[in-house]
C-alpha positions in Angstrom: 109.3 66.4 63.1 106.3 68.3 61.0 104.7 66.9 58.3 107.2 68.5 55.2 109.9 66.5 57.3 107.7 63.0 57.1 107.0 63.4 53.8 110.6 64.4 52.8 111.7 61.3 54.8 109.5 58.8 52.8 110.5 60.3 49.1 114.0 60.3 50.1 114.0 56.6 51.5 111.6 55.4 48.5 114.1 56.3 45.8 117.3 55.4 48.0 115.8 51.6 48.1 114.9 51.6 44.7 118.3 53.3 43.2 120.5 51.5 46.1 122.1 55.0 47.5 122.3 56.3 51.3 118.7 58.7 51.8 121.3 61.0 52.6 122.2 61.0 49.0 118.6 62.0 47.7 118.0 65.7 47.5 114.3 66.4 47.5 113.4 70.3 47.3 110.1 72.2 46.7 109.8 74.8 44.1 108.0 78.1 44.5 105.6 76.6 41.2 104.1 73.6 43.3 106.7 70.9 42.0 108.8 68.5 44.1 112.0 68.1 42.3 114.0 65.0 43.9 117.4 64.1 42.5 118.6 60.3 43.0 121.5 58.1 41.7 122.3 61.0 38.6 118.5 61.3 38.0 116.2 63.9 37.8 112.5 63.2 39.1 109.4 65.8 39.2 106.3 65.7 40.8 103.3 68.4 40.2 101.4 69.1 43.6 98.5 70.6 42.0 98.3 68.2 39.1 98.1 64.9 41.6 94.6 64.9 43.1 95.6 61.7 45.0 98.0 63.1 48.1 98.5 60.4 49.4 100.2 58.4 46.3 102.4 61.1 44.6 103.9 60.1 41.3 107.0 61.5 40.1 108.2 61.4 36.7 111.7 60.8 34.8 112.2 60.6 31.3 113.2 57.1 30.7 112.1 55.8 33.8 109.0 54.2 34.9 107.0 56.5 37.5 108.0 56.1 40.8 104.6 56.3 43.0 105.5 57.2 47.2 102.4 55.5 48.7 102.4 57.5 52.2 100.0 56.1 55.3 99.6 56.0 58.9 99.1 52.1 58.9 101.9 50.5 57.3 104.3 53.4 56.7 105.6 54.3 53.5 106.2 51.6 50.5 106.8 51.8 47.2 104.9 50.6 44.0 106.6 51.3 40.5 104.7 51.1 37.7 105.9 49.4 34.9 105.4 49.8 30.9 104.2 46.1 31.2 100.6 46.8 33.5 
C-alpha cells in the first residue's frame, strides 16, 4: 500500500466513525487543483493541500459542520479531533 492509499485509508475511516457509515461508504478523491474532496453520510467536505501548511493534521471543511481535522502519525495511528464552535 503507498502512501495516497494510507492516507485515503485514514480520511475515509475518520469520517466513517464520526458519521457512523461503513469506510466503504466514504468517497475521498483528489482534484487536479490541489483539493481533497471527501463525501460522507450526504455531506460534502473540502480540503486545500496548498492552503494547509500542517500535513500532518489536514482540516476539511463543510458548511454547517465543525471542521473535521485527520491527525495522521506513525505512533499512534490515525485519530480524530473535531473542533468545536465552543473552543
Amino acid at each position: 500500500m503507498n502512501q495516497t492509499d494510507i492516507y485515503r485509508q485514514a480520511i475515509k475511516r475518520t469520517l466513517a466513525d464520526l458519521y457512523g457509515v461503513s469506510p466503504d461508504t466514504v468517497d475521498v478523491t483528489w482534484t487536479s487543483d490541489n483539493t481533497i474532496v471527501v463525501q460522507c453520510a450526504g455531506k460534502t467536505f473540502i480540503h486545500l493541500i496548498l492552503s494547509d501548511p500542517d500535513d500532518d493534521a489536514p482540516e476539511f471543511l463543510c458548511p454547517d459542520e465543525d471542521p473535521v481535522i485527520v491527525n495522521l502519525t506513525t505512533m499512534n495511528g490515525t485519530s480524530l479531533s473535531v473542533r468545536s464552535d465552543e473552543d
